[in-house]
Every structure is written in structure tokens, then in C-alpha cells.
C-alpha positions in Angstrom: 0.0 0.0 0.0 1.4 3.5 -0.9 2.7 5.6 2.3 0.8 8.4 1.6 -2.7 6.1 2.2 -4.6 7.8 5.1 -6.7 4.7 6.7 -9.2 5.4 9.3 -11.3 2.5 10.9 -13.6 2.2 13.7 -14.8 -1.2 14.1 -17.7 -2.5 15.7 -19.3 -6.2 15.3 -23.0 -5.3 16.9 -24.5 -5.1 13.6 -23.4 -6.2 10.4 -23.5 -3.5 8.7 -20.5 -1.2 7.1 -20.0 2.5 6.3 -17.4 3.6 3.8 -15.4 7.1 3.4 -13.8 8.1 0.8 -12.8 11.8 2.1 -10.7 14.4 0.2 -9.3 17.2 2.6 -10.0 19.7 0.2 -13.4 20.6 -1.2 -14.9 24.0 -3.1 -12.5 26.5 -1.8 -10.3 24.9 -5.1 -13.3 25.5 -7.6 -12.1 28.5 -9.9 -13.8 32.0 -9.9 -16.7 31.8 -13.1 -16.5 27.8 -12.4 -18.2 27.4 -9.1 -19.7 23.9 -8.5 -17.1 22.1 -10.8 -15.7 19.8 -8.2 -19.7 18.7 -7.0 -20.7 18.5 -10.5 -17.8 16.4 -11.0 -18.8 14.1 -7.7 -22.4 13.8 -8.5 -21.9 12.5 -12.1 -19.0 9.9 -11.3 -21.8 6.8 -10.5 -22.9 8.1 -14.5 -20.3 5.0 -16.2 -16.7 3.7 -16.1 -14.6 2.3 -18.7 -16.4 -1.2 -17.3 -20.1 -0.2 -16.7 -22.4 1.8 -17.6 -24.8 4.1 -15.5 -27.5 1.6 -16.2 -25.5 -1.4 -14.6 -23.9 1.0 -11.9 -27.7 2.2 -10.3 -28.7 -1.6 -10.6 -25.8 -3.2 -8.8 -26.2 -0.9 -6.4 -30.1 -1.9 -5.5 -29.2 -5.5 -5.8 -26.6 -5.2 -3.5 -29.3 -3.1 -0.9 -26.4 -0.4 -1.0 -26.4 3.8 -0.4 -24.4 6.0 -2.4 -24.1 9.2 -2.3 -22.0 12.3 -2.4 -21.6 15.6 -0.5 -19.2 18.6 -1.1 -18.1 21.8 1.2 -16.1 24.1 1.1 -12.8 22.7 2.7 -13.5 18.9 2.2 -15.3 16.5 -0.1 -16.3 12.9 -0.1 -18.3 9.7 -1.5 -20.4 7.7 1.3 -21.3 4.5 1.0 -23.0 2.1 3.7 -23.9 -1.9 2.7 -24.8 -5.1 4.8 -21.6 -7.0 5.4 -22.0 -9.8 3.0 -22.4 -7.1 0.3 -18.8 -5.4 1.0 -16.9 -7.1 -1.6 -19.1 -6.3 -4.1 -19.5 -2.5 -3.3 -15.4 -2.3 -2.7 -15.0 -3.4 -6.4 -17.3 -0.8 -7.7 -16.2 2.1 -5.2 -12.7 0.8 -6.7 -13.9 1.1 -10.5 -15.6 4.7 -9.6 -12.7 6.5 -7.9 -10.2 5.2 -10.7 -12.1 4.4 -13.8 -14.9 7.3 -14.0 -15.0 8.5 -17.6 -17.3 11.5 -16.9 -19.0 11.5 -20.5 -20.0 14.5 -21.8 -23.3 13.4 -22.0 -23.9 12.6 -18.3 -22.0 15.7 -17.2 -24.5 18.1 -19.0 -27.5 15.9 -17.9 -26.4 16.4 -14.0 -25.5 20.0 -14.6 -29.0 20.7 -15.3 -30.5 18.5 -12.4 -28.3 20.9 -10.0 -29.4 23.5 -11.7 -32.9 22.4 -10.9 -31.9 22.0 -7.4 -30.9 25.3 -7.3 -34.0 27.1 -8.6 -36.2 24.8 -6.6 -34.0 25.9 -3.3 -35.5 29.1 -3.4 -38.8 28.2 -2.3 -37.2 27.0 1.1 -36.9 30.5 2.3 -35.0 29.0 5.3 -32.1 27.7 3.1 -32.8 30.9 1.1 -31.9 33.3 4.3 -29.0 31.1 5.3 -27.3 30.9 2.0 -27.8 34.8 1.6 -26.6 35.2 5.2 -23.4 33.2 4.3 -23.0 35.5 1.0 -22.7 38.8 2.7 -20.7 37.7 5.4 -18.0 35.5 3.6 -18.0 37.9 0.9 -14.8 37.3 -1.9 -14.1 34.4 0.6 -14.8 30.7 0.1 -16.9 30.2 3.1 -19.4 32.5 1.3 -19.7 30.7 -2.4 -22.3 27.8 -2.7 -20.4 24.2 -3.2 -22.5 23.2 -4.8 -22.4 26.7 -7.6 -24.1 28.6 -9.4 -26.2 29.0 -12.6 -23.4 30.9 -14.4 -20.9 29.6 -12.6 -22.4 25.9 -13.6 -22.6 26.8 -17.4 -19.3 27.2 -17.5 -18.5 24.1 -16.1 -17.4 21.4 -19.2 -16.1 17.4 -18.5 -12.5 18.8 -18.9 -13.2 21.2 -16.0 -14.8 18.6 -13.8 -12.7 15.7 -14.7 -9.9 18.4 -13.5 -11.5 19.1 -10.6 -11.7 15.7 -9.4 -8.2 14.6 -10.3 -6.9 17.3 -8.3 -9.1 17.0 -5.1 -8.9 13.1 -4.7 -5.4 12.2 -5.5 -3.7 10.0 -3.3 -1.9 12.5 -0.6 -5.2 14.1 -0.3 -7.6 11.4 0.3 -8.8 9.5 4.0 -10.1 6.2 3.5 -12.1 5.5 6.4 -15.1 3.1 7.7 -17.1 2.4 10.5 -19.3 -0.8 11.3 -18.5 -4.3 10.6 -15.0 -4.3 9.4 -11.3 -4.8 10.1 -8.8 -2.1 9.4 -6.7 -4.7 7.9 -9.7 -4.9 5.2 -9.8 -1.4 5.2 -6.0 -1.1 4.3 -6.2 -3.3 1.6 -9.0 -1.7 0.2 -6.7 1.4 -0.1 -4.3 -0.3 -1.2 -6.2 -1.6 -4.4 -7.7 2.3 -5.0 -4.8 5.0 -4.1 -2.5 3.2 -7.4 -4.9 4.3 -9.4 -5.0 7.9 -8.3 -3.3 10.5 -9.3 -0.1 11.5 -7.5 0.9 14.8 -7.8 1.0 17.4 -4.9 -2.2 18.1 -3.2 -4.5 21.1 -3.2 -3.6 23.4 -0.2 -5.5 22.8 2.9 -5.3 26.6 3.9 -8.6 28.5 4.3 -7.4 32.7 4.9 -8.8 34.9 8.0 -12.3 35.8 7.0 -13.0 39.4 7.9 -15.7 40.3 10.2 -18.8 42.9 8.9 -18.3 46.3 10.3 -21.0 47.8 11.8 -25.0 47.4 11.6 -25.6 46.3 7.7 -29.4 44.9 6.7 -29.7 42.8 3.9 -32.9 42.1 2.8 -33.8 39.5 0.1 -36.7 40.5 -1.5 -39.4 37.8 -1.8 -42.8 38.4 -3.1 -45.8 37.8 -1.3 -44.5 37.1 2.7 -46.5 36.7 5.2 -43.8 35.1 7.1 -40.2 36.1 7.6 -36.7 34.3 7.6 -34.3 35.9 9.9 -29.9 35.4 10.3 -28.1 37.9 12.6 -24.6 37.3 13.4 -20.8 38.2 12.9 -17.7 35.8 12.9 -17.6 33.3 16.0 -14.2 31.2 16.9 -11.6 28.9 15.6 -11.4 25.5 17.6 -7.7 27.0 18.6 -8.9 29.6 19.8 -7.7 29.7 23.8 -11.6 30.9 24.7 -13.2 28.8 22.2 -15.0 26.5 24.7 -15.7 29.7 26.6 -17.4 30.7 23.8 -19.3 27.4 23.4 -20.7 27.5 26.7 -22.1 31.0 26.1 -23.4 30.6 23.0 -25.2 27.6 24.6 -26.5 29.2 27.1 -28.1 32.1 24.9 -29.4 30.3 22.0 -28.7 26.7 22.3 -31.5 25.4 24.2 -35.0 24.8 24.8 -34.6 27.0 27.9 -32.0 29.7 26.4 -32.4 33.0 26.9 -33.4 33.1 23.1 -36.2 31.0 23.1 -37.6 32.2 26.7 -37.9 35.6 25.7 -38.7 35.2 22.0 -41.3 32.1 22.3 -42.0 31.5 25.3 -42.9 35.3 26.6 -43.9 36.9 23.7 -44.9 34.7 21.3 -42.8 36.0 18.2 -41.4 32.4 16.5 -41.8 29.4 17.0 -38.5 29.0 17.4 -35.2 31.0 18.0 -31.9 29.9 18.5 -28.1 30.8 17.7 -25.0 28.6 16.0 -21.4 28.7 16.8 -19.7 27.5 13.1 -16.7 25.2 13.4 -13.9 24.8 10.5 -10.5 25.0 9.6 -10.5 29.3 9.7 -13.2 31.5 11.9 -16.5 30.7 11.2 -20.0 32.0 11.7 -22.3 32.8 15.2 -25.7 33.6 14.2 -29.3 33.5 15.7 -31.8 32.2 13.7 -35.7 33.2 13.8 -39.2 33.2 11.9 -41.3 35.5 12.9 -44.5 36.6 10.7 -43.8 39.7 8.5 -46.1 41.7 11.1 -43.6 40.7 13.7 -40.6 40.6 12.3 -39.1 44.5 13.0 -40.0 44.1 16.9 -38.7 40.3 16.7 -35.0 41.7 15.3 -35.4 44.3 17.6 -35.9 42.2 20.8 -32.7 40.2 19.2 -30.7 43.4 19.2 -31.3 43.9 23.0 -31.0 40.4 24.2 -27.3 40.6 23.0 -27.2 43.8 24.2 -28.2 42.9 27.6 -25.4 39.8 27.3 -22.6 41.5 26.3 -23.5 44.2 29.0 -24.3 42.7 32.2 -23.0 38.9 31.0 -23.7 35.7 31.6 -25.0 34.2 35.4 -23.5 31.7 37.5 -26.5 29.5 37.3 -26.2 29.7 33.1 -22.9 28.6 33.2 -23.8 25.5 35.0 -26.7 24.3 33.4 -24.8 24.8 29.8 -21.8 22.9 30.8 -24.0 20.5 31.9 -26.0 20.1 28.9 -23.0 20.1 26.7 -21.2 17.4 29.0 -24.1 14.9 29.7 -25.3 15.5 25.8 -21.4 14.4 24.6 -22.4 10.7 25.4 -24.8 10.7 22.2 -22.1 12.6 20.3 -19.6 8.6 20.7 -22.7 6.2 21.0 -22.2 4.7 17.3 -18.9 3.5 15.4 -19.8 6.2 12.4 -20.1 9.2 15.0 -16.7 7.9 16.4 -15.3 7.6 13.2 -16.6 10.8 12.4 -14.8 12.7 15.8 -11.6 11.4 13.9 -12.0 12.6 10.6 -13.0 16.1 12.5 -9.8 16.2 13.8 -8.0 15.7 10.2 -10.5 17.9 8.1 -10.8 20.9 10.3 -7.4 20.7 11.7 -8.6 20.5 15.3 -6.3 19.7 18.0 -5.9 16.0 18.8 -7.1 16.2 22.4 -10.1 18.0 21.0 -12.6 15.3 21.8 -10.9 13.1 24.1 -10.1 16.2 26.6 -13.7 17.8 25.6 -16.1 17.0 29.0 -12.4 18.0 30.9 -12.3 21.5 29.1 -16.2 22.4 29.4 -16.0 21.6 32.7 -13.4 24.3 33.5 -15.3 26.8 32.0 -15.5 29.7 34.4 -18.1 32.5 34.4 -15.4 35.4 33.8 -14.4 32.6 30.9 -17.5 32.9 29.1 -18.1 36.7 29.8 -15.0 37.4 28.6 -15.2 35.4 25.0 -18.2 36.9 24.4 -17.3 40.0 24.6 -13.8 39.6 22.8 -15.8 37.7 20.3 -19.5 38.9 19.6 -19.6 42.6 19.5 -23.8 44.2 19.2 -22.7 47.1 17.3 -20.8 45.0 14.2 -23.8 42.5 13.0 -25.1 41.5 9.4 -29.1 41.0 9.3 -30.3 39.0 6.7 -34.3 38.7 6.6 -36.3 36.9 3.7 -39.2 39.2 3.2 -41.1 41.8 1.0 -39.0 45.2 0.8 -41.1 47.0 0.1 -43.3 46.4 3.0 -41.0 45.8 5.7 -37.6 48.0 4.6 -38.7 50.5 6.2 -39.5 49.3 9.7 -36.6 47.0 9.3 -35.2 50.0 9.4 -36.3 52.0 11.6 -35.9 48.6 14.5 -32.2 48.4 14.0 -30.5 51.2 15.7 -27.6 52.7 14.5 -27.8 50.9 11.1 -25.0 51.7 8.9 -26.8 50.6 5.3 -29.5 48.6 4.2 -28.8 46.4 0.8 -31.8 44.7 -1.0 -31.6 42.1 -3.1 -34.1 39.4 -5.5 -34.3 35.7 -3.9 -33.3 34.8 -7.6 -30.2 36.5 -8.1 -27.5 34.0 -9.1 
């Protein structure tokens, strides 16, 4: 087996079942500017024939052998997944084998996929959920690759040939770039020699870089609304940059996001639901990856409610940042997060998965197994004092799905000190 194979294995015999890996440490970030969504395009149309089989024979050995399939594509990683009762392994390692080294991409398949994402795409923007959260990301990651969809664009897509996706995947899954890893009912020696018969047939030249640059925060109050016919209900993403898992207060900063926004009793959800009625539900997100992510809240008020709903937001974190978190808070989050960890190791695949985490987004190694020990000795002046070095009330992008013109204006007029307001169609490319 080549030296640069990266095998991976958790076993576990309680079921005979098996879940296969195939992981590339680098993912979107890679796709060229005009070419966005090469690299998925690419991914999606590899089960479309080899040199052996065609797409016909591919989808049917695949229900004959009860098998999943399927592919999935971020911005700093990539992968194929595939899961199979054990007596079906052999037959789904020869035709993972055939796929990752004998794809032929035809030209035919590739423009037939292109136009099933391209379907995806449009039909996305009826989930205004998705919709907010993909505008949200836009704005914030702007000119960075956290902010461009993986999975590309309509322009970016029609500019996407075979020879640019057959590129794309050569240079993501090459052998010094690719994890081979699996969970369930197998040996790592099986596992090894399964790597063994795919990375020869990969290329070998360099990999892509695994470096992601510093993100820059948004300055100041900015509103972007996308502007959605017809809304009687609204979707709502407020937030700035959160942490890096280096970061010294990163745990700190998990514990306080926790307790405002990440949990059925949060202060979110108490005074947004439960007191006044506003959403259903309200909650934040502390991103992870390999450079700063995201903190947002997330709510859904009706388009009545919305302007006093971001309003009350504004003041919640406000009133956090201000007069900081309670002793009584802290305790309850760490012990949420450290009873809750159990469920995060109770199967081989989320092991496996704690694993790959470390790799992918170049975590530190004692990330996991040191993680109940490090929320634990989270203090109160800890948290208070993340929050405020990271989460800031006056520097904060809004993004709401609505109808401008009904609801710019008191948009508007609930977010104080707004520096500019931006509007723009839920269609726009």
C-alpha cells in the first residue's frame, strides 16, 4: 500500500453493517472563480459509467446489493459515502474501486447532472429558510470561500465542461489528499487493503492546499434584505464571525453561545417564544472549521412581527454582552453540553466521524478526548470574557427573507444605528 494512504477504521461487530469514506481534505474552496460547483458537479456524475459499466449497470448493482451511495461537497472537504450489509462489502469495494479510478465523466452525463443541480438550485429558493441562510453566508464570507455555494451557481455551472470537472476531481482526490475511512462491521486490515487496491490508481501529484485565509468580520450594523414576493412570514440570520477550535476561549465561547441560543430554555427561546410569542422557534450557532466561522441566531417570525422580533434580538445581546452571563447559566450549559457528549460517541460512524474532524478541520488531537475536561473548566469570567472579545452588538449583518417594500422601512427603523441597508431578488444567481 502506498505511504501516503490515510486509513481510518472504527470497528464495531454489533451489527453487520459497514459505512465507507472516501474523504478528500479539500473541497470548493479549489473550484475557480466563473466555475463554481465544478468539483460537486464532477462528484455527482462519477456513478454516470466507467470504462467497465455503464450508468445503467452501476444504479442496478447498487439496489441489488441493498447499497447507499451518495456524495456531498463543502467548502474545505469532499467525499463519496457509502454504507452496505456485510455480506455485500466485496461487491461494493470493487465498484467504489472502478468509480474513484475508472470514471470516464462522459460528456453526456455531465451536461445531464448539470441541469438536475441547476434544478436544485432554482427549486432551493422556495425553502426561504435555506434561502436566508445561503444569503446570510453571502454577505458575510463575501470574496471568501466560506461565502460561495459548493454546490455553484447558474453561471458559474454553465461554464462548467467534463474537462473542468474531470480536473476538478483529479486534483481534489489524489492519493496524498484522500482518508479512506469506515465504520461498522469491518477490520482495518480490510480497510488497508482496500486502499491499497484504489490510491495506485490515483493520481499523485501534490495536493491542493489545505489553507482557508482569516475571514473578515462585517463592520457595523448592515441589513440585507432578500426580496421575496408575497411574505407573510419572515426568515431571519443575525450574526458576525464566531471562533476557531484554537482559539484559547473557544470553549468559553461554546458554553455561552449555549446558554443564549442553544436550548430549549436559552435566553433566546424564553424571551422570544415563550414570553412573547414571536417564533416558534429562536436559537443561535457557533460555526466550526478550519478558519473563523459564523455565530448567528436564527428566527421566523410573521412579516407583522418581524421588526419588533429583530429588535428584541438586538437587545438580548445587548443585555449579554452588557451585564454577562449568570453563575446559574454557566452551569446548566456545561451541563447540557457534558451529559449531551455521550450521544455525540454512541455509534462506530459518529466515532469515526470525531476522527475525521480532527483531520478535516485541523482540530487539536485532544479536541474530543479532553472535551467533557475542558467544558467543565469553563468559568463564568471565561465565558463573559469570550463573548465580549468575540460577539460585538454594534458590528452585526441582518439578513431577513421578506417583502421590501413592505418591511424595509421598519426594518429599518428597529435596528439602531444601522450603517446601510442592501436589497436584493431571492433569484439573483
Amino acid at each position: 500500500m502506498p505511504a501516503s494512504a490515510s486509513v481510518v477504521c472504527e470497528p464495531a461487530r454489533d451489527l453487520p453493517l459497514v459505512d465507507l469514506y472516501l474523504v478528500a481534505r479539500t473541497g470548493a474552496q479549489h473550484d475557480p472563480e466563473g466555475k463554481e460547483g465544478g468539483l460537486n458537479l464532477a462528484l455527482r456524475t462519477l456513478r454516470r459509467g466507467t470504462r467497465t459499466r455503464s450508468a445503467r449497470e452501476i444504479d442496478a448493482l447498487i439496489d441489488r446489493l441493498g447499497a447507499e451511495l451518495s456524495t456531498s461537497v463543502d467548502a474545505s472537504s469532499s467525499m463519496l459515502h457509502a454504507a452496505v450489509i456485510r455480506r455485500n462489502l466485496p461487491a461494493l469495494l470493487d465498484l467504489l474501486t472502478d468509480l474513484l479510478t475508472d470514471a470516464t465523466l462522459p460528456d453526456a452525463e455531465i451536461a445531464q447532472v448539470r441541469r438536475e443541480v441547476q434544478a436544485d438550485i432554482v427549486d432551493g429558493r422556495d425553502d426561504d429558510r435555506s434561502l436566508a441562510g445561503r444569503h446570510f453566508r453571502r454577505a458575510l464570507f463575501a470574496g471568501h470561500p466560506y461565502g460561495r455555494p459548493a454546490a455553484g451557481t447558474l453561471r458559474g455551472l454553465d461554464a462548467v465542461d467534463r474537462d473542468a470537472a474531470l480536473g476538478a476531481y483529479r486534483r481534489t482526490f489524489c492519493r496524498d489528499n484522500l482518508v479512506v475511512a469506515a465504520a461498522g462491521d469491518i477490520s482495518r486490515e480490510e480497510l488497508a487493503g482496500f486502499a491499497g487496491r484504489i490510491l495506485p490508481g490515483l493520481a499523485a501529484h501534490p495536493p491542493p492546499s489545505q489553507k482557508v485565509a482569516a475571514p473578515k468580520p462585517v463592520r457595523g450594523r448592515r441589513l440585507v434584505i432578500v426580496d421575496k414576493p408575497d411574505r407573510t412570514q419572515t426568515q431571519i440570520y443575525i450574526g458576525n464571525l464566531g471562533s476557531q477550535p484554537r482559539d484559547r476561549d473557544h470553549f468559553a465561547l461554546m458554553v455561552g453561545n449555549t446558554l443564549f441560543g442553544g436550548t430549549f430554555t436559552a435566553r433566546l427561546m424564553r424571551e422570544i417564544r415563550s414570553k412573547r410569542g414571536l417564533s416558534y422557534g429562536a436559537s443561535s450557532r457557533l460555526g466550526r472549521d478550519r478558519a473563523r466561522e459564523s455565530w448567528s441566531m436564527w428566527t421566523f417570525p410573521a412579516a407583522a412581527d418581524a421588526a419588533r422580533c429583530v429588535g428584541i434580538q438586538l437587545s438580548l445581546l445587548e443585555r449579554l454582552l452588557d451585564k454577562g452571563a449568570t453563575a446559574r447559566e454557566v452551569s446548566f450549559a456545561r451541563s447540557y453540553l457534558t451529559r449531551g457528549f455521550a450521544f455525540e460517541r454512541d455509534t462506530a460512524s459518529k466515532r469515526l466521524w470525531q476522527h475525521l474532524d480532527v483531520d478535516l478541520l485541523d482540530l487539536p488531537r485532544s479536541y474530543y478526548s479532553e472535551y467533557v475536561e475542558r467544558v467543565n473548566a469553563v468559568t463564568v469570567d471565561d465565558v463573559n470574557e469570550a463573548l465580549r472579545r468575540r460577539l460585538s452588538a454594534d458590528d452585526l449583518l441582518i439578513t431577513v427573507v421578506a417583502t421590501a417594500e413592505t418591511l424595509r422601512a421598519p426594518l429599518e427603523a428597529a435596528i439602531p444605528r444601522l450603517r446601510d441597508t442592501r436589497v436584493v431578488p431571492f433569484d439573483q444567481d
